[in-house]
N, CA, C and O atoms as a GROMACS GRO file, in nm:
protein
  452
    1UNK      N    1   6.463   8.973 -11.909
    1UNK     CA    2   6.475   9.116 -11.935
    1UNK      C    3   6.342   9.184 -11.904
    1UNK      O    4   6.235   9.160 -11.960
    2UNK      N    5   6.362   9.257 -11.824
    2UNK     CA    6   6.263   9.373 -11.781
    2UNK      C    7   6.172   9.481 -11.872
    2UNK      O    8   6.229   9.590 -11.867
    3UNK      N    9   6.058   9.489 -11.948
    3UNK     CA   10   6.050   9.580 -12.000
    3UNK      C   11   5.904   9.607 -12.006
    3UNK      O   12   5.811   9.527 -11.998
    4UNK      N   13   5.902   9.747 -12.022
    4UNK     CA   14   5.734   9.788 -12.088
    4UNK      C   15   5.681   9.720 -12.125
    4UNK      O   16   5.734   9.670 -12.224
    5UNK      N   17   5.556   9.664 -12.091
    5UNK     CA   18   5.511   9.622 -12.163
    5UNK      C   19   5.359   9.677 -12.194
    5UNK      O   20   5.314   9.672 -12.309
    6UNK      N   21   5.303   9.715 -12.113
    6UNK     CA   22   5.174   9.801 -12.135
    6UNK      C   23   5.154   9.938 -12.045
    6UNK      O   24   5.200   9.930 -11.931
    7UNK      N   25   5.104  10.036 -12.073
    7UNK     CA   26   5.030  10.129 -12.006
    7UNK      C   27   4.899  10.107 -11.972
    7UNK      O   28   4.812  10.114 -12.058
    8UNK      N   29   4.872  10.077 -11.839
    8UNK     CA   30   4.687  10.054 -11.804
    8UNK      C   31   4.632  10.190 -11.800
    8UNK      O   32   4.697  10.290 -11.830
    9UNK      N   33   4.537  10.189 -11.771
    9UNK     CA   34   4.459  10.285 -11.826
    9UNK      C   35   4.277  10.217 -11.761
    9UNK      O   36   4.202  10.132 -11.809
   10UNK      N   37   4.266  10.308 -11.634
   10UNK     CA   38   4.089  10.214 -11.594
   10UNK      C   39   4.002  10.338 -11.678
   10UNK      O   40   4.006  10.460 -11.694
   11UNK      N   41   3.920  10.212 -11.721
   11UNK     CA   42   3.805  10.244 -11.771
   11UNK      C   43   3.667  10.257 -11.724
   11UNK      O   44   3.598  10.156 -11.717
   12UNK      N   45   3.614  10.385 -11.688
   12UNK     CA   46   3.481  10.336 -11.635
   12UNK      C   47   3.389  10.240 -11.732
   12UNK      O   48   3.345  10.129 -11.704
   13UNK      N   49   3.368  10.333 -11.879
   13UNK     CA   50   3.305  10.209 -11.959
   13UNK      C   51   3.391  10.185 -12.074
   13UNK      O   52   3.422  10.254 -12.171
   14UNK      N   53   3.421  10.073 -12.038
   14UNK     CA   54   3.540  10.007 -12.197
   14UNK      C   55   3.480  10.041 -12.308
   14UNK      O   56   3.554  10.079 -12.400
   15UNK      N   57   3.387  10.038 -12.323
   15UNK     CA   58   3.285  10.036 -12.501
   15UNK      C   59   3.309  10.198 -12.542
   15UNK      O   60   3.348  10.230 -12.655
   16UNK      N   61   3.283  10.288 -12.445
   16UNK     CA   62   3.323  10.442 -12.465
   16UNK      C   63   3.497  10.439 -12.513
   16UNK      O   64   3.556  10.461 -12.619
   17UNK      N   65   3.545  10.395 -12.357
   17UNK     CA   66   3.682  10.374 -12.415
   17UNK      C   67   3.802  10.370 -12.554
   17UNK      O   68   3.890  10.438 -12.607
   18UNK      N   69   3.724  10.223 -12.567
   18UNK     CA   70   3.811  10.152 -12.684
   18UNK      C   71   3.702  10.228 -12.832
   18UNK      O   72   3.727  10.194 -12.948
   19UNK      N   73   3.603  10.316 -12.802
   19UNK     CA   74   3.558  10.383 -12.941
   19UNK      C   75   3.639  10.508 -12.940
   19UNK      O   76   3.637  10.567 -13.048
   20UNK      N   77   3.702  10.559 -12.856
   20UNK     CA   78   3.770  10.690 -12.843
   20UNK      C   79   3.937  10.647 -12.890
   20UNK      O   80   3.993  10.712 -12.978
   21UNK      N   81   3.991  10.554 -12.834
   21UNK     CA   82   4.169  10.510 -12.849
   21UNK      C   83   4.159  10.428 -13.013
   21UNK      O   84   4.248  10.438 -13.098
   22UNK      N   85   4.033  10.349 -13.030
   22UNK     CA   86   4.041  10.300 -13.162
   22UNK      C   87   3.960  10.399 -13.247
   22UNK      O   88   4.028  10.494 -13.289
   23UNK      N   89   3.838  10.398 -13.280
   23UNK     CA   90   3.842  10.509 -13.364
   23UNK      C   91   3.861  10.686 -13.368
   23UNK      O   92   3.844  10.745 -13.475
   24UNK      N   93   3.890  10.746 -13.266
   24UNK     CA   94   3.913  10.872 -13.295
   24UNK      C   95   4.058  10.863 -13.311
   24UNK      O   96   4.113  10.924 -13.402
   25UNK      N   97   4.141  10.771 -13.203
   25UNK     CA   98   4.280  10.806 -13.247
   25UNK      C   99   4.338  10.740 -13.292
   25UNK      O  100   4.456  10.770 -13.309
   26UNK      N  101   4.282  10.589 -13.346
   26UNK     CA  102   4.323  10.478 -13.448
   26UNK      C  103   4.433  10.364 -13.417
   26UNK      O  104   4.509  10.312 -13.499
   27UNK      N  105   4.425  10.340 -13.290
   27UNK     CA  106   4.486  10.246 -13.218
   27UNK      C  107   4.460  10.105 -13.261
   27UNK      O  108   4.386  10.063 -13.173
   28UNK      N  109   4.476  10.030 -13.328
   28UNK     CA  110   4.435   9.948 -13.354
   28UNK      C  111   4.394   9.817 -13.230
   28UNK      O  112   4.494   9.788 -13.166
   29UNK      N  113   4.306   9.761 -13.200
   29UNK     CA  114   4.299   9.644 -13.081
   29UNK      C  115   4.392   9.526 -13.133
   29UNK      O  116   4.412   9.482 -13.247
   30UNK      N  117   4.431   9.498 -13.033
   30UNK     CA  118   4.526   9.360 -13.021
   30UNK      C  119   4.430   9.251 -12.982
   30UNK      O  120   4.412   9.153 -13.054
   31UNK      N  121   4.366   9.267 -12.863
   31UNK     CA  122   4.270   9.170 -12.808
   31UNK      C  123   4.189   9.206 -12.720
   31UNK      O  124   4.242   9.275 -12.633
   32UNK      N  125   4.050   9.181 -12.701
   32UNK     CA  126   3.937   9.214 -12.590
   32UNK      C  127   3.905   9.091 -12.484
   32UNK      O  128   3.972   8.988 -12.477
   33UNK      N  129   3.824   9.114 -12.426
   33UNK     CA  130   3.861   9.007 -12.322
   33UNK      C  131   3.703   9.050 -12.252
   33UNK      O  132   3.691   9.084 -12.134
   34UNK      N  133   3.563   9.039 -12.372
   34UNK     CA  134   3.434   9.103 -12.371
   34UNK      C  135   3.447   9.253 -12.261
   34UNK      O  136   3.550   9.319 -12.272
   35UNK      N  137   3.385   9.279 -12.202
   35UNK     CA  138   3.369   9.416 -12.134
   35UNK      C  139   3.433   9.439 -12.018
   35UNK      O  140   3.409   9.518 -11.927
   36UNK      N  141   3.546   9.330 -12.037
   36UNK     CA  142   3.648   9.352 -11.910
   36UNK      C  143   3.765   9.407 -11.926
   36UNK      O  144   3.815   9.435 -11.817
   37UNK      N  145   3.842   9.439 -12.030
   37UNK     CA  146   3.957   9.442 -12.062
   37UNK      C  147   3.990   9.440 -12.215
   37UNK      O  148   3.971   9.340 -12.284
   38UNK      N  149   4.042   9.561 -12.265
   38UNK     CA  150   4.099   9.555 -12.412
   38UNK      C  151   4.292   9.582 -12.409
   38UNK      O  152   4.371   9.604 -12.318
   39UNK      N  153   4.300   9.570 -12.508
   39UNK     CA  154   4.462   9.570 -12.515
   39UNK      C  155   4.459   9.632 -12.671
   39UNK      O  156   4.410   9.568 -12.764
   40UNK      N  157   4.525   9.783 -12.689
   40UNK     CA  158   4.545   9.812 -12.787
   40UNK      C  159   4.668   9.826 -12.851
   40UNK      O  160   4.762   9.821 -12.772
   41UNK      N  161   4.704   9.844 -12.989
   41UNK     CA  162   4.849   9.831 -13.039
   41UNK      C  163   4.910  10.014 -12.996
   41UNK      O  164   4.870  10.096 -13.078
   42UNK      N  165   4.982  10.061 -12.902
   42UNK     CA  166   5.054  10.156 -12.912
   42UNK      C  167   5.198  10.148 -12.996
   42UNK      O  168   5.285  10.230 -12.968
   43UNK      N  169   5.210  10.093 -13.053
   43UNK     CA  170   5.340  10.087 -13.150
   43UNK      C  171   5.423  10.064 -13.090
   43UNK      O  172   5.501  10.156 -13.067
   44UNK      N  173   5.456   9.896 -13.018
   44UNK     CA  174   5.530   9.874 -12.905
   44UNK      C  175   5.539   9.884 -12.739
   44UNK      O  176   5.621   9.842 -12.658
   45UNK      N  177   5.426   9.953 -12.728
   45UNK     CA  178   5.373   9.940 -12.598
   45UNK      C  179   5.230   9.918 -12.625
   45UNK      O  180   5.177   9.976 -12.720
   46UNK      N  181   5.165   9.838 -12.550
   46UNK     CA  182   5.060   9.818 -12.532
   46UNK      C  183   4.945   9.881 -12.428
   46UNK      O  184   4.923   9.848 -12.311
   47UNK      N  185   4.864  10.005 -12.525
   47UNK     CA  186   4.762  10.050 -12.380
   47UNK      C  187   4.634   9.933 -12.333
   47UNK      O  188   4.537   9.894 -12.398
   48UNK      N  189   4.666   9.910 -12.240
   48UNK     CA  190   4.549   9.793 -12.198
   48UNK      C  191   4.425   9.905 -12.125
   48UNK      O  192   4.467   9.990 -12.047
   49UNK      N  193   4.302   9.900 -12.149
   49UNK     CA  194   4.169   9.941 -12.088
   49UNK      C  195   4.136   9.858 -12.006
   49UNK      O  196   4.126   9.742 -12.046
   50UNK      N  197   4.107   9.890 -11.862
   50UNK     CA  198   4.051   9.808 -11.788
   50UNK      C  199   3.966   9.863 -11.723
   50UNK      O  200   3.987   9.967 -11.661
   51UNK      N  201   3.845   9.797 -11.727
   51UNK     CA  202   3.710   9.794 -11.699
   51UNK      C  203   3.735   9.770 -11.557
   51UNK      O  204   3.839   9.711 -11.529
   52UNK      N  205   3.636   9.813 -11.437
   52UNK     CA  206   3.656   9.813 -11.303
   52UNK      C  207   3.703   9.663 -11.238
   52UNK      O  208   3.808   9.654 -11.174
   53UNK      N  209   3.594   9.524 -11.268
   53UNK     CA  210   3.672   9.434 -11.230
   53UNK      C  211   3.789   9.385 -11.274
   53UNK      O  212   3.834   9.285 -11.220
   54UNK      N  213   3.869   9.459 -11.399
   54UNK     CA  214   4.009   9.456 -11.426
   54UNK      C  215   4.083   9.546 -11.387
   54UNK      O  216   4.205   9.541 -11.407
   55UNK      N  217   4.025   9.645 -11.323
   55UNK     CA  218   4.145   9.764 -11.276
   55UNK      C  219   4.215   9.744 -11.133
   55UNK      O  220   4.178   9.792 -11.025
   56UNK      N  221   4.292   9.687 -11.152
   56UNK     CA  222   4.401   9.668 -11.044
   56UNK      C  223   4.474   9.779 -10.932
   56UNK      O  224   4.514   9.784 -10.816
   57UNK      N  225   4.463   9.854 -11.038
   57UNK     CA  226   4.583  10.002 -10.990
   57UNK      C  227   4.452  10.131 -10.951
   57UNK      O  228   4.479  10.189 -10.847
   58UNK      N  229   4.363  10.164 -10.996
   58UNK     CA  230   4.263  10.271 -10.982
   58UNK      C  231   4.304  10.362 -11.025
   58UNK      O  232   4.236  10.461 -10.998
   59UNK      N  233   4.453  10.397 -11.129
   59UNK     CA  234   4.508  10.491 -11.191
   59UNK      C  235   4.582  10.468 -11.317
   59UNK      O  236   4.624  10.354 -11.335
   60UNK      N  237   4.600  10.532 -11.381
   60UNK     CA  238   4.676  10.516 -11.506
   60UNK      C  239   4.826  10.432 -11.452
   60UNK      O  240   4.893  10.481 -11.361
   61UNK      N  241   4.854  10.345 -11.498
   61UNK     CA  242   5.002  10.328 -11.473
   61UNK      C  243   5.100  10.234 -11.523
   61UNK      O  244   5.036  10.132 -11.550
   62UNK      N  245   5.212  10.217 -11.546
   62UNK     CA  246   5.289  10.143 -11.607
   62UNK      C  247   5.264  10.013 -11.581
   62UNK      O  248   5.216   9.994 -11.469
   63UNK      N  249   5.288   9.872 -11.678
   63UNK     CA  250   5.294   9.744 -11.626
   63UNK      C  251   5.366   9.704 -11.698
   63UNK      O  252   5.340   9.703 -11.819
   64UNK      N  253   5.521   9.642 -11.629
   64UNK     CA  254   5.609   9.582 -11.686
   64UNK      C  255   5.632   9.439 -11.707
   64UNK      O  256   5.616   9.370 -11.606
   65UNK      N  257   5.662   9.384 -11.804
   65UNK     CA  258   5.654   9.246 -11.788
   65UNK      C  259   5.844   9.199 -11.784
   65UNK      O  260   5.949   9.218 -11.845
   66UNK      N  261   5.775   9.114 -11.645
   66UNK     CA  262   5.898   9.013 -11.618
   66UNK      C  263   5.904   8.875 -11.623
   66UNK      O  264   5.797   8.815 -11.617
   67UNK      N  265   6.013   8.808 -11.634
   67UNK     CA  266   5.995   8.648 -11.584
   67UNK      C  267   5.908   8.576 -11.452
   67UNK      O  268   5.838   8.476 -11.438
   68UNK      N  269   5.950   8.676 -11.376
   68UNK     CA  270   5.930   8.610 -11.213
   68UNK      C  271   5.888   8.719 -11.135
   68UNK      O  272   5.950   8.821 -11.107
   69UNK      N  273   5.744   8.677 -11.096
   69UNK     CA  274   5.707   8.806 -11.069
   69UNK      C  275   5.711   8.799 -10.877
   69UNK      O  276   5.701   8.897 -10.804
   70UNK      N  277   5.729   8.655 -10.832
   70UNK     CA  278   5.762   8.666 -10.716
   70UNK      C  279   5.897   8.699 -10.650
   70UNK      O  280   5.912   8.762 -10.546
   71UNK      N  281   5.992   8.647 -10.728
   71UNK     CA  282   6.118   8.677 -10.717
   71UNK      C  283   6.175   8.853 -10.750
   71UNK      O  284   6.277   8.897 -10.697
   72UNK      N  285   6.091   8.933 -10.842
   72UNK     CA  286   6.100   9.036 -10.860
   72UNK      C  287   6.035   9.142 -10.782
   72UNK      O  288   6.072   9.259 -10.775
   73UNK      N  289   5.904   9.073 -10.704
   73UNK     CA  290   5.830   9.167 -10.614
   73UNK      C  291   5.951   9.185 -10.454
   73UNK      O  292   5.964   9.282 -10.379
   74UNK      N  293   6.008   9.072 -10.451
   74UNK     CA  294   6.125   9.043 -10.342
   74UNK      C  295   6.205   9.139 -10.365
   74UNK      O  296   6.209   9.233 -10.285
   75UNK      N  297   6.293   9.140 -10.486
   75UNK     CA  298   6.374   9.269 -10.530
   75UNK      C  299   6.358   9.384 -10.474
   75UNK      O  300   6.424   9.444 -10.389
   76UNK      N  301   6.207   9.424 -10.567
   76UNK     CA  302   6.175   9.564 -10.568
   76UNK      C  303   6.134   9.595 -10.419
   76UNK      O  304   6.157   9.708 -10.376
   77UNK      N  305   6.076   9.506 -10.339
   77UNK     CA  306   6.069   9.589 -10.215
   77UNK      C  307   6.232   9.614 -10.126
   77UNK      O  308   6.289   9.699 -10.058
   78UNK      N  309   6.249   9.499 -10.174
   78UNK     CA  310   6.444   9.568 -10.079
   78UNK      C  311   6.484   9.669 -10.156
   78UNK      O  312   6.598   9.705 -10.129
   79UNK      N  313   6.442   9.717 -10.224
   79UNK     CA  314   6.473   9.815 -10.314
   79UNK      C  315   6.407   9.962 -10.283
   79UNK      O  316   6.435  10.073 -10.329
   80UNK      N  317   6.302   9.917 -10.181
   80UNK     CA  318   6.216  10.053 -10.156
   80UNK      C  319   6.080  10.026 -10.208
   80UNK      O  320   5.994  10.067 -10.130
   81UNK      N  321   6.042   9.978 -10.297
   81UNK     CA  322   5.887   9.970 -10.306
   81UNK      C  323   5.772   9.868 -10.210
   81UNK      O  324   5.790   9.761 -10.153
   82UNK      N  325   5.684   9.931 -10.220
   82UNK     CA  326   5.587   9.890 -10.110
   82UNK      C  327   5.493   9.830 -10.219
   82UNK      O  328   5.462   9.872 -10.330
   83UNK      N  329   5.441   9.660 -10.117
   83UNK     CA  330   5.363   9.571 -10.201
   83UNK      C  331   5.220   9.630 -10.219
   83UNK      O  332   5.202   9.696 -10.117
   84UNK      N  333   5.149   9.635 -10.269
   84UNK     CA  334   5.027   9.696 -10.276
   84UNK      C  335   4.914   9.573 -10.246
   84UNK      O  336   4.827   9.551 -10.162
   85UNK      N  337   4.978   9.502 -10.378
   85UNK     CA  338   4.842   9.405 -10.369
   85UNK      C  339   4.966   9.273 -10.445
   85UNK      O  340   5.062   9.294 -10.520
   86UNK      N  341   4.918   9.155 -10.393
   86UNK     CA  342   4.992   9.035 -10.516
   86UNK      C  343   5.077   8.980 -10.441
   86UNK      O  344   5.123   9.008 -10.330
   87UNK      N  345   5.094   8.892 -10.521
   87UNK     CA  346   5.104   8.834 -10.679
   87UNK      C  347   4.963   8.777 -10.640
   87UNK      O  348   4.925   8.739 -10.530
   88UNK      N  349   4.905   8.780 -10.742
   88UNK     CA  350   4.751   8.729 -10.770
   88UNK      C  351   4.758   8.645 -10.935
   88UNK      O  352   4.843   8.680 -11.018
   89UNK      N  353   4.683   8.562 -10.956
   89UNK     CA  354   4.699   8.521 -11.047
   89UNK      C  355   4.562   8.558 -11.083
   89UNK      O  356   4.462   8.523 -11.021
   90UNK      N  357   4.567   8.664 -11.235
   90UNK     CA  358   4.457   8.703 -11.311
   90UNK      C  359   4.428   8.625 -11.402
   90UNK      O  360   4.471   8.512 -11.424
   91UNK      N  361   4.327   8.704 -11.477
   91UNK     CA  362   4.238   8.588 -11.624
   91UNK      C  363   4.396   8.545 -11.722
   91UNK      O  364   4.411   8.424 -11.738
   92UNK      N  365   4.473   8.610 -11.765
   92UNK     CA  366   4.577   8.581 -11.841
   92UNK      C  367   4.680   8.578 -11.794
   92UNK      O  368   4.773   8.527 -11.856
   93UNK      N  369   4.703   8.643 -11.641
   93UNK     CA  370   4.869   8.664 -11.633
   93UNK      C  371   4.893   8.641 -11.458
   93UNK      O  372   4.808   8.616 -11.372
   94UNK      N  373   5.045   8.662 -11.444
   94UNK     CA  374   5.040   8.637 -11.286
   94UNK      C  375   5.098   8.816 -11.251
   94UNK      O  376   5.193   8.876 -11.302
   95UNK      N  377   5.032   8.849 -11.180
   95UNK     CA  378   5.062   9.012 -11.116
   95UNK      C  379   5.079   9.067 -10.975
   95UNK      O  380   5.024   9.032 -10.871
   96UNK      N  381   5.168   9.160 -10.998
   96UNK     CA  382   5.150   9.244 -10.817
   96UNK      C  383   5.131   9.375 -10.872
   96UNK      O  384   5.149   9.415 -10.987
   97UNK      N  385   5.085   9.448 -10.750
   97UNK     CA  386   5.066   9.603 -10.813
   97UNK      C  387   5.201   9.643 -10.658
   97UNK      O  388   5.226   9.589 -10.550
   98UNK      N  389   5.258   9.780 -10.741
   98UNK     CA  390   5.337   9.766 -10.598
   98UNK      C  391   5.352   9.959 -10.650
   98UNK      O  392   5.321  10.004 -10.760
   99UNK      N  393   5.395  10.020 -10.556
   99UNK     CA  394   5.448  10.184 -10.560
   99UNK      C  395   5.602  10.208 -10.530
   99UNK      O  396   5.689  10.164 -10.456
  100UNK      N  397   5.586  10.302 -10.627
  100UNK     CA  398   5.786  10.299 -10.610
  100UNK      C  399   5.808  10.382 -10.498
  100UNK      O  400   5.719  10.446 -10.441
  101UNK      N  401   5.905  10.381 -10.473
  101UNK     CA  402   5.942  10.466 -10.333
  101UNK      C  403   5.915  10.648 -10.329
  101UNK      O  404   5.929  10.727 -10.236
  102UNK      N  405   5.886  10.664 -10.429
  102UNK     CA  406   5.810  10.836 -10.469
  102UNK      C  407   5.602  10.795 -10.429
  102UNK      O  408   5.512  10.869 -10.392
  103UNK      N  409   5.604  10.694 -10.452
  103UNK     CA  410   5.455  10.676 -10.420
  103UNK      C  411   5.368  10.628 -10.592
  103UNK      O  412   5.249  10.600 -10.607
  104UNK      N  413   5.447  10.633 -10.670
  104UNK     CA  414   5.367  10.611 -10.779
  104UNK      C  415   5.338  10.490 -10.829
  104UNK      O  416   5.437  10.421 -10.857
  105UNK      N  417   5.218  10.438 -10.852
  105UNK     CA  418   5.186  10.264 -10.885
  105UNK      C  419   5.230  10.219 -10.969
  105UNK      O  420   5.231  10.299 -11.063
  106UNK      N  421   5.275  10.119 -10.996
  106UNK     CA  422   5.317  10.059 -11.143
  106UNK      C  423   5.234   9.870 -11.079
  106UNK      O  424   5.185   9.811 -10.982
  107UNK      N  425   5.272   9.856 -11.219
  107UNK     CA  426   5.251   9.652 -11.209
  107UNK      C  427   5.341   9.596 -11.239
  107UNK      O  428   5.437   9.673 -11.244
  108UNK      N  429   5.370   9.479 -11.268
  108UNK     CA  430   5.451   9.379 -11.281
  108UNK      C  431   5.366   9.233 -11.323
  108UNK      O  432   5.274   9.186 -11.258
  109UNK      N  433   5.408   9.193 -11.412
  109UNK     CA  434   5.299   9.045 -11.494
  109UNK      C  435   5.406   8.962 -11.526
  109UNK      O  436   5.525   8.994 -11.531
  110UNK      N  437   5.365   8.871 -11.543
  110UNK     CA  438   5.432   8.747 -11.633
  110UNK      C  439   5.307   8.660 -11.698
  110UNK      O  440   5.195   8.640 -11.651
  111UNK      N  441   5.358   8.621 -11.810
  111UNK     CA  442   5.247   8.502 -11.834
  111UNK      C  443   5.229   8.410 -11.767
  111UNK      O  444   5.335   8.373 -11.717
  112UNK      N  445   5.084   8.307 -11.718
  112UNK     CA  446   5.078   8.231 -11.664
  112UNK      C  447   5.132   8.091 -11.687
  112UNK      O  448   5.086   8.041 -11.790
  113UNK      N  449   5.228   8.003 -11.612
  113UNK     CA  450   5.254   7.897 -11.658
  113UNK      C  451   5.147   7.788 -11.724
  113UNK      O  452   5.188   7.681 -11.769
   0.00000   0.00000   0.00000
């Protein structure tokens, strides 16, 4: 099953960042990943901060988590979307960045086996 699973969000500096989403607007952190990457609790979605060598997308944008992210990048382009970058296997997960057929970026992850 296909679903939300985080909103990215690049960060020029994570430490500014995650003091603005956690304490001004009280997001609580899920997990950091030192000055590369935070993951905060949105109440079922997860906003992840990513610091430049974690920013994948260079824009705010959806990342959905699937089972199969090769078998799903196959899908979505017969489907109209264009591969961007991927499947790459990152620090935690396996990913593609791809644009839907309007032009707008999203991701796609799975956990790593």
């Amino acid at each position: 099953m296909t679903r939300v699973g985080t909103v990215l969000y690049p960060a020029q500096d994570l430490e500014v960042a995650l003091a603005f989403y956690r304490d001004a607007l009280g997001l609580p952190v899920k997990f950091q990943d030192g000055g590369r990457y935070a993951a905060l609790d949105g109440g079922g979605v997860t906003l992840g901060l990513a610091a430049r060598e974690e920013d994948v997308v260079g824009a705010p944008a959806a990342a959905f988590k699937v089972e199969d992210v090769a078998a799903t990048v196959d899908r979505l382009t017969a489907a109209g979307a264009e591969l961007v970058r991927g499947p790459d296997e990152g620090p935690h997960e396996v990913r593609a960045v791809l644009r839907d057929p309007a032009g707008h970026p999203f991701v796609i992850y799975a956990a790593r086996a």
